[in-house]
KOLVOPA-498994 format. One record per residue (C-alpha): residue in three letters; z, x, y. Coordinates in steps of 0.2 Angstrom, whole numbers, plus 5000, padded with zeros to 4 digits. Last residue first. Example, Ala and Ser with C-alpha at 12.3 -4.5 7.8 and 13.67 -1.06 7.14 Angstrom:
2
SER503650684995ALA503950624978
end
This chain:
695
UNK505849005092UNK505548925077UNK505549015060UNK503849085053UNK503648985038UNK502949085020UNK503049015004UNK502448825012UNK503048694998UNK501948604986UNK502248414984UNK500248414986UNK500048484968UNK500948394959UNK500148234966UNK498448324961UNK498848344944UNK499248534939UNK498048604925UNK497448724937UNK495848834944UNK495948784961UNK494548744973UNK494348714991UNK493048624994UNK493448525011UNK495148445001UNK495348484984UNK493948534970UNK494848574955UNK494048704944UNK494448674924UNK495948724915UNK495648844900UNK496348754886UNK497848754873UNK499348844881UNK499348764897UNK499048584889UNK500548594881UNK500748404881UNK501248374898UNK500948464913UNK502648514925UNK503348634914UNK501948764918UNK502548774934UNK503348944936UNK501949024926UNK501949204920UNK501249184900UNK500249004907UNK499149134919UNK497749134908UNK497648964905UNK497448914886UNK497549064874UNK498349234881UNK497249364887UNK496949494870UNK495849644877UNK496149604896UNK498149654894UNK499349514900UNK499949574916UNK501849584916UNK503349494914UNK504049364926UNK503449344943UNK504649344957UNK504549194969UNK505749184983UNK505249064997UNK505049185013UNK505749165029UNK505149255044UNK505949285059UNK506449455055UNK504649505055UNK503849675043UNK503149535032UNK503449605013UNK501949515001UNK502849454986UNK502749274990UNK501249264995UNK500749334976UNK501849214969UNK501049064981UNK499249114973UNK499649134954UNK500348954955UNK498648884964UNK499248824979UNK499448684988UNK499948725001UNK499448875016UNK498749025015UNK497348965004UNK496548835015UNK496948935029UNK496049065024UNK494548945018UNK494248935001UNK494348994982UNK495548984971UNK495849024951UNK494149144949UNK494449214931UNK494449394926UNK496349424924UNK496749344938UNK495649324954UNK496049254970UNK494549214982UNK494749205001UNK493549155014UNK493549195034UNK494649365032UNK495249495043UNK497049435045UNK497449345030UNK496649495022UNK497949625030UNK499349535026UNK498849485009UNK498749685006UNK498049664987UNK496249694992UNK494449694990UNK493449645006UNK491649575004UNK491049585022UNK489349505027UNK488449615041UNK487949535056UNK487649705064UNK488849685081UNK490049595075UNK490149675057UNK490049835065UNK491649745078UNK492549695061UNK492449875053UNK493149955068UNK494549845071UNK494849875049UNK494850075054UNK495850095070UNK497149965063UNK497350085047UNK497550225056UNK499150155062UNK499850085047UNK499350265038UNK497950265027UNK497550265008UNK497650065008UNK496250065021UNK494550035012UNK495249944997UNK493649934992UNK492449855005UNK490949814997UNK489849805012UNK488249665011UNK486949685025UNK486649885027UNK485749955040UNK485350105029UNK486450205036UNK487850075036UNK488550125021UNK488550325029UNK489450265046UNK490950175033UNK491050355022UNK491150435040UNK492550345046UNK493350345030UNK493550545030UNK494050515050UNK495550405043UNK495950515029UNK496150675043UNK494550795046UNK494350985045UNK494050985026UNK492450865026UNK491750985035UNK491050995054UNK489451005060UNK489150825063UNK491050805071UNK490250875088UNK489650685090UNK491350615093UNK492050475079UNK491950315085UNK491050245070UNK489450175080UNK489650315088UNK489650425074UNK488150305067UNK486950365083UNK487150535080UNK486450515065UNK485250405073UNK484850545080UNK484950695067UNK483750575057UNK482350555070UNK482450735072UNK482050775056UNK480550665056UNK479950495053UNK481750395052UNK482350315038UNK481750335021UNK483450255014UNK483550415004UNK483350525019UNK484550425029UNK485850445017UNK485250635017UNK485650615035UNK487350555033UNK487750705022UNK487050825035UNK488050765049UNK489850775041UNK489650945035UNK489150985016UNK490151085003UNK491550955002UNK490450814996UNK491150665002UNK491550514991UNK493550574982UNK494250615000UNK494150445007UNK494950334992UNK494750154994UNK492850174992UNK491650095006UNK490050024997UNK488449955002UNK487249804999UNK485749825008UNK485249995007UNK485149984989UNK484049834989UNK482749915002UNK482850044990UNK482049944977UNK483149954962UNK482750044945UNK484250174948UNK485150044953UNK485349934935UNK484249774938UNK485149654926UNK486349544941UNK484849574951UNK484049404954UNK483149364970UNK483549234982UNK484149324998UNK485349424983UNK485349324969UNK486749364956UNK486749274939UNK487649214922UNK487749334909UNK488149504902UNK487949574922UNK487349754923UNK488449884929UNK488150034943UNK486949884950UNK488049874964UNK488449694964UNK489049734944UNK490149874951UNK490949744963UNK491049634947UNK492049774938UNK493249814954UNK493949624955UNK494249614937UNK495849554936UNK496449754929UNK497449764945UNK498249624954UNK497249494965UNK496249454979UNK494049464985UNK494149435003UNK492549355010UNK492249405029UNK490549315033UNK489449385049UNK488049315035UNK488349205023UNK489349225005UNK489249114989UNK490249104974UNK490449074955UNK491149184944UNK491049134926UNK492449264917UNK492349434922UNK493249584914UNK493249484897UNK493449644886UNK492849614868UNK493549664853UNK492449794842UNK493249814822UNK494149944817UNK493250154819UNK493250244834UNK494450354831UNK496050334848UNK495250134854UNK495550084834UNK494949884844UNK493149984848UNK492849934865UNK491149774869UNK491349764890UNK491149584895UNK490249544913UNK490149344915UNK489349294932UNK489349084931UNK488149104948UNK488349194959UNK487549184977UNK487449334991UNK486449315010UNK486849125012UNK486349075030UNK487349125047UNK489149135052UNK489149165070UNK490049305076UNK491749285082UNK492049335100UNK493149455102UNK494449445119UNK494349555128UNK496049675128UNK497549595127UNK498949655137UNK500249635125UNK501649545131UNK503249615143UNK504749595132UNK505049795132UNK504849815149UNK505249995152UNK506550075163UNK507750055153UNK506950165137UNK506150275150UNK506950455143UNK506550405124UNK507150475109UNK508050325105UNK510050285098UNK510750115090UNK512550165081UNK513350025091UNK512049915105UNK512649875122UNK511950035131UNK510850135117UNK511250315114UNK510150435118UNK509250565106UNK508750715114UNK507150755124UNK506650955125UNK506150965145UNK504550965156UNK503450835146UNK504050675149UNK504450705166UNK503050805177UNK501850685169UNK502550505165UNK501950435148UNK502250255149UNK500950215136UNK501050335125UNK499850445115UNK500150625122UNK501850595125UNK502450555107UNK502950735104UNK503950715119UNK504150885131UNK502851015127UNK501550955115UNK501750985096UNK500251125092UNK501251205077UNK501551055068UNK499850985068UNK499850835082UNK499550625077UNK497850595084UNK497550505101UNK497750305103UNK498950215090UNK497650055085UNK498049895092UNK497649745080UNK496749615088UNK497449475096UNK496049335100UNK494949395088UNK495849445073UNK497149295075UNK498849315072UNK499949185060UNK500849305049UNK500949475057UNK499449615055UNK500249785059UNK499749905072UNK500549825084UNK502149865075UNK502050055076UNK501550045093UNK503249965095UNK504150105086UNK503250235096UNK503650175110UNK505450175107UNK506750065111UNK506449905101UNK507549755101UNK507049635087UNK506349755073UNK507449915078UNK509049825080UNK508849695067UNK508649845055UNK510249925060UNK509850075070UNK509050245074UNK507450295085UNK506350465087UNK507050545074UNK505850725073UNK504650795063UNK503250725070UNK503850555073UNK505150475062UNK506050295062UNK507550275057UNK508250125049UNK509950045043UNK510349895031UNK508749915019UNK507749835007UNK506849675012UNK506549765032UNK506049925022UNK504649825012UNK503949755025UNK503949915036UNK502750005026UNK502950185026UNK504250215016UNK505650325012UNK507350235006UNK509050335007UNK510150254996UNK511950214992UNK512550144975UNK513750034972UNK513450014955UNK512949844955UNK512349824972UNK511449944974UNK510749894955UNK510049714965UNK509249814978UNK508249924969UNK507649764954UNK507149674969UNK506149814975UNK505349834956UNK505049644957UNK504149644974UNK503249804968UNK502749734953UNK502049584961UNK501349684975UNK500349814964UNK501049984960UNK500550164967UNK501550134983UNK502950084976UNK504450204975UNK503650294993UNK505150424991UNK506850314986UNK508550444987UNK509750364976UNK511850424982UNK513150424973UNK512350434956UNK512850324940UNK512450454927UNK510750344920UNK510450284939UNK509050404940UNK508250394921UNK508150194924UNK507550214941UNK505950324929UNK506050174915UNK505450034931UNK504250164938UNK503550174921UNK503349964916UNK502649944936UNK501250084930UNK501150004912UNK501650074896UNK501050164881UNK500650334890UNK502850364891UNK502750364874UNK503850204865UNK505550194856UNK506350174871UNK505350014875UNK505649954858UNK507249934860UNK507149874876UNK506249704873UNK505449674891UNK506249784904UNK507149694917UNK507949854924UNK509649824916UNK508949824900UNK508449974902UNK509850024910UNK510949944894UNK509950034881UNK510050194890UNK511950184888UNK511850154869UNK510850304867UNK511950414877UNK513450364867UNK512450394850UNK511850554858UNK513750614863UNK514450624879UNK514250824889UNK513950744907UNK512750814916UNK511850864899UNK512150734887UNK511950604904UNK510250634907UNK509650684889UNK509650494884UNK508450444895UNK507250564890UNK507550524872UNK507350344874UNK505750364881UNK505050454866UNK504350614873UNK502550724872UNK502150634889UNK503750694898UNK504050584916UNK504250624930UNK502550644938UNK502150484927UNK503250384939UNK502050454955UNK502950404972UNK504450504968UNK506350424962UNK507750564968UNK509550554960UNK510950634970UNK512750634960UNK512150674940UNK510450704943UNK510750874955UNK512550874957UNK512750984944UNK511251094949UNK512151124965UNK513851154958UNK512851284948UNK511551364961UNK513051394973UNK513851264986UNK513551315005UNK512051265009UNK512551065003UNK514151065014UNK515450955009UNK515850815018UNK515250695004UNK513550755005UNK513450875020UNK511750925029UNK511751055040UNK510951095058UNK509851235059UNK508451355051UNK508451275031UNK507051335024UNK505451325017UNK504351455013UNK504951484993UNK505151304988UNK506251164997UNK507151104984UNK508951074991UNK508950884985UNK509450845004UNK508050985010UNK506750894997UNK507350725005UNK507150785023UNK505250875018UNK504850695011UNK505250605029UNK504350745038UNK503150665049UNK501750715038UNK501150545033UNK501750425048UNK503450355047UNK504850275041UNK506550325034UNK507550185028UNK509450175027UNK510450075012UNK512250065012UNK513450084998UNK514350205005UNK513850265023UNK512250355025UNK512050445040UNK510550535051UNK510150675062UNK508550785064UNK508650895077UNK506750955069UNK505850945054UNK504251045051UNK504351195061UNK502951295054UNK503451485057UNK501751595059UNK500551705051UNK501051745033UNK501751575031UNK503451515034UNK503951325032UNK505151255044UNK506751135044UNK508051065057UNK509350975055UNK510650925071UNK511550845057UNK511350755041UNK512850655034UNK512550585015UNK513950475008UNK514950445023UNK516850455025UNK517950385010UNK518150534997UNK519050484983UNK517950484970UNK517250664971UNK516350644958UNK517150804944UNK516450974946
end
C-alpha cells in the first residue's frame, strides 16, 4: 500500500472509543467514549494519572491490544480509513512504516545482540524493500539528524555501549527511519535526566517539523507537554474529561480535575508554607468500581449530589472557545478565577544547630580498566571529590545534579553502606565516615534514615504493613513489650496519614504513593533526625506526589528532622528546599540558599539545568540553554574543570585556564559558593533563566 499522500483531513481521528479488558471474571472497561483528533503536522498531548488509559489508547491506535483487550465501541480512523477494518497485512504495513510508536524504556526496543546500524537499517529494507547500501546511508543521516555525536561510529556500536539519553535518541531515530505520518510519544523521557530530556524534547520538536510529522505525545508531566504540544486532552479514569489548545486548558480551565491537576504542581515563585501544594483528595477508582455519574465525583470540589452522579456526563462544548470541550455539568457555574482557599498557614520550623558536617569527603571506587576479564591496569572512580557542607536541624538541603555526579554514592557513605576514602563526616560531632553500619551504635542507625525513590523495591512482600514497621521498632529497641510496638505502630500510620486497618494489609493491596507512606513511617521509627530522601516522589503521580512531599514537610515540622533531599525535579526542590547544593560529576559547583541559587549568578552547570526544567505556566519565559554532548564518564573526567567539555561560557576566561585546572570555590555574596573560573564581573552580568511575565 502506497502513503496515502493525498488525503487532507486528519491524521489520526478517534471516535466515541471505548476499550476493555476481559478476564475470567468480569469485563474491565478501561477506556471509555474517548474522542480525540490529530490534524497534520500537529502535536496533541495526552495527560493523566497512571492508569487512566492514555497507553491502552496508543496500544488500540497501534492495534496491539493483546488477547483480552478489545475494541467494544467507537473506532479509530487513520487517515479516514478505519484501523478495525484493514487485515493483518495492510496493518502490519502501516505498522513502522506510517504509525511509529517510541516506549518509555529505549532498551525495551532495542536488539542487544545487534550493531546499531543494522537495526536501523532493517526498518526501511523491510517496509520499504531499498537496498542495504540505501538503508545505511539513510540511517547515517537520522543519526545524524538526532544530534548524535560521531555517527559513524555510533552505528557501528551495541546498543549496551551507549548511554540512556544516547539510546532513546537512536530508538526516535529507528521511528522516523520510514518517515511515518503520524509518531505516537509514550512517557519518551521519563527514564532520562532533565538535560537529556530537554535535548531529546527539543530534538521531537525540531524533526516535526522537518518531516512534517504529526504526534500524539503521552505524558504525565505538564511541563514538558506545554513545550511540546499544540493541542491537549486531559484523561481521568478512562475517559477525556477536557480537550483543547494548550492556552486553553492552561489559562482557562474547565474541569476540576484539570485545576486540581495544577495545584498539585510547585510553580516558579510559590512558597511552601504560605501556599502549600494541594494534594487531589480520595483515591483514583479501580476500573470496575468507577462511581455512578462523574468518575471525578468522588474527589471534587463542587460535587453536587442528586446531579453529578445521576446520569452518564458527555463532553460539552465550551461557549466562545473553538475545538475546547469538558466533561463537566457545572463548568459555568463555577468560579474558575476564584483563589485558592488556603488552608493555615505553616509556620516554618526554626532552624536549629548543626546536626551533619563534611568535611573534604573523597569516596574513590578502585574498578579493573579491562572492566569485561579483570585483568589491565585498576583506574580510579572519583565518585566524590572534597564535599564540604553543613546541615541544621528543621533544615531542607537539596542535594542536585544528573546521574552518575555522585549524589547517590555520598548518600551511601552517610549511611555507612560505604566508607569514606577520605576526608570526614561528623554527625553531633562524632566521626563516621569509616564506621561501616553493621558496626554502628543503633542509636546512629536510627538517626540518619532513608527513603528510596522506588516504593516497591524496599517492602518485603511477604509481611503486612504493621509487622514491618514493628520489626523497625524491634531493631531500634523501641518500646518494652509487644504492645508497645503495635502502638506506636499505630502511631506512625497516623503520623503518615495512612488508616490504621492498613497494618494488616500487604504490600500488594496498596498504590505507589501508600507504598512510600509506609517506607517514610518506617525511617521515622526510630525517631530519626537526618532523612535521606532519594528521589522520594519521582516514581509518583503529580497528585500523589503533593500528598507525599506536604507530608514529609509537616514530620519535618513537627519532629525537627533535617531533610537532605536528592533530586533532579528543580521544580520541586525550589519549592521544598532551604539550601541547595549542585553536584557534577562528583564535585560540589554551588551551594547556598534557594534563592541564592535560583537566581544570578550562576555557576554555568546551574543556569543549564534551570533551563531544562519544563514550568507547566504559559506566563513563563525561559532562556534557552541546551547542553552540548553528554556526561563525561567518571572513569576518565576531562582535565581542568569538569564541566569545561559542555560549557557555554568557557570562552569568557583567558588562557585555557578551563582546560588546565580545577577552579577553586568562589565565595559570593552571604556565602554562596561557586565552583568557577569566571571573574566575578562575569559573573554578575548574568541574566535570570527563568522570569515569570508581568501581569
Amino acid at each position: 500500500m502506497s502513503k496515502l499522500e493525498d488525503y487532507d483531513g486528519p491524521i489520526l481521528e478517534i471516535d466515541k472509543l471505548s476499550i476493555s479488558f476481559f478476564t475470567r471474571l468480569r469485563e474491565i472497561p478501561a477506556v471509555m467514549d474517548f474522542s480525540v483528533r490529530v490534524q497534520p503536522g500537529e502535536a496533541v498531548g495526552l495527560v493523566g494519572e497512571s492508569g487512566c488509559g492514555k497507553s491502552t489508547v496508543a496500544l488500540g491506535v497501534m492495534q496491539d491490544l493483546g488477547k483480552n483487550g478489545r475494541i467494544v465501541g467507537g473506532n479509530i480512523k487513520f487517515k479516514g480509513r478505519d484501523l478495525s477494518e484493514m487485515s493483518d497485512e495492510e496493518l502490519r504495513d502501516i505498522r513502522g512504516n506510517e504509525i511509529a510508536m517510541i516506549y518509555q524504556e529505549p532498551m525495551a526496543s532495542l536488539n542487544p545482540a545487534m550493531k546499531i546500524g543494522k537495526q536501523l537499517a532493517e526498518v526501511p529494507m523491510i517496509h520499504e524493500g531499498v537496498s542495504q547500501e540505501e538503508a545505511m546511508k539513510r540511517a547515517l543521516e537520522v543519526v545524524t539528524d538526532v544530534r548524535l555525536p560521531d555517527p559513524e561510529r555510533m552505528l557501528n556500536s551495541f546498543p549496551h555501549q551507549l548511554s540512556g539519553g544516547q539510546q532513546q535518541r537512536i530508538v526516535i531515530a529507528m521511528a522516523l527511519m520510514s518517515k511515518p505520518s503520524l509518531l505516537i510519544l509514550d512517557e519518551p523521557t521519563t527514564a532520562l535526566d532533565v538535560t537529556v530530556e530537554a535535548a531529546v524534547v527539543e530534538l521531537v520538536k525540531d524533526l516535526g517539523k522537518k518531516y512534517g510529522t504529526s504526534m500524539l505525545f503521552i505524558s504525565h508531566n505538564l511541563g514538558l507537554v506545554l513545550e511540546t504540544c499544540d493541542r491537549l486532552c486531559v484523561m481521568y479514569s478512562g475517559e477525556a474529561v477536557e480537550r483543547g489548545s494548550i492556552e486553553d486548558v492552561f489559562d482557562n480551565m474547565q474541569h476540576p480535575y484539570t485545576q486540581a491537576l495544577f495545584r498539585s504542581i510547585p510553580l516558579p515563585g510559590a512558597d511552601k508554607n504560605a501556599r502549600p501544594l494541594v494534594a487531589i483528595p480520595g483515591n483514583f477508582p479501580l476500573p470496575h468500581e468507577r462511581p455512578p455519574g462523574c468518575n471525578f465525583g468522588p474527589r471534587c470540589d463542587y460535587f453536587e449530589e442528586g446531579r453529578c452522579d445521576a446520569q452518564d456526563i458527555p463532553m460539552v462544548n465550551v461557549e466562545g472557545f473553538e475545538r475546547h470541550s469538558t466533561r463537566c455539568l457545572k463548568s459555568t457555574e463555577i468560579d474558575w478565577n476564584a483563589p485558592l482557599m488556603l488552608a493555615e498557614t505553616k509556620k516554618k520550623g526554626e532552624i536549629g544547630k548543626v546536626v551533619l558536617k563534611m568535611d573534604n569527603l573523597k569516596k574513590y571506587y578502585e574498578v579493573a580498566a579491562n572492566a569485561l576479564f579483570g585483568g589491565g591496569d585498576k583506574k580510579v572512580v572519583k565518585a566524590n571529590e572534597t564535599l564540604s557542607f553543613e546541615a541544621r536541624e528543621s533544615e531542607t538541603l537539596a542535594i542536585v545534579g544528573e546521574s552518575g555526579c555522585g549524589k547517590s554514592t555520598f548518600a551511601k557513605v552517610l549511611m555507612g553502606l560505604e566508607t569514606a576514602t577520605d576526608g570526614q563526616i561528623l554527625l553531633d560531632g562524632e566521626n563516621i565516615e569509616q564506621t561501616p553500619i553493621e558496626s554502628r551504635k543503633t542509636q546512629t542507625v536510627a538517626d540518619v534514615q532513608m527513603v528510596f525513590q522506588n516504593p516497591f523495591d524496599t517492602l518485603n512482600p511477604s509481611m503486612t504493613v504493621g509487622r514491618q514497621i514493628m520489626r523497625a521498632l524491634e531493631i531500634f529497641k523501641i518500646g518494652k513489650t509487644e504492645a508497645d510496638r503495635r502502638n506506636r505502630m499505630l502511631e506512625l500510620l497516623d503520623l503518615v496519614k495512612l488508616p490504621r486497618e492498613f497494618a494488616d494489609r500487604m504490600p500488594r493491596q496498596l498504590s505507589g504513593g501508600q507504598k512510600q507512606r509506609v517506607g517514610i513511617a518506617r525511617a521515622f521509627a526510630g525517631g530519626a533526625r537526618i532523612v535521606v530522601a532519594d528521589e522520594p516522589v519521582s516514581a509518583l503521580d503529580v497528585s500523589v506526589q503533593a500528598a507525599v512531599t506536604d507530608l514529609l514537610m509537616e514530620i519535618q515540622r513537627e519532629e525537627k528532622t533535617t531533610l537532605l533531599f536528592i533530586s533532579h525535579d528543580l521544580s520541586i526542590v525550589r519549592y521544598l528546599s532551604d539550601r541547595v547544593m549542585v553536584m557534577y560529576l562528583g564535585h560540589v559547583v554551588e551551594l547556598g540558599t534557594t534563592d541564592q541559587v535560583f537566581s544570578p549568578p550562576y555557576h554555568p552547570y546551574t543556569e543549564a539545568l534551570l533551563s531544562a526544567v519544563p514550568i507547566a505556566d504559559t506566563s513563563v519565559e525561559k532562556q534557552h540553554i541546551v547542553l552540548e554532548g553528554d556526561i563525561p564518564s567518571a572513569m576518565s573526567p576531562p582535565p581542568g574543570c569538569p564541566f569545561q567539555t559542555r560549557c557555554r561560557w568557557k570562552s569568557e576566561v583567558p588562557g585555557g585556564l578551563c582546560d588546565k585546572e580545577v577552579p577553586p570555590v568562589q565565595t559570593l555574596a552571604d556565602g554562596h559558593q561557586v565552583k568557577c573560573h569566571l571573574a566575578e564581573d562575569i559573573l554578575a552580568r548574568m541574566e535570570p533563566v527563568i522570569k515569570i511575565a508581568a501581569e
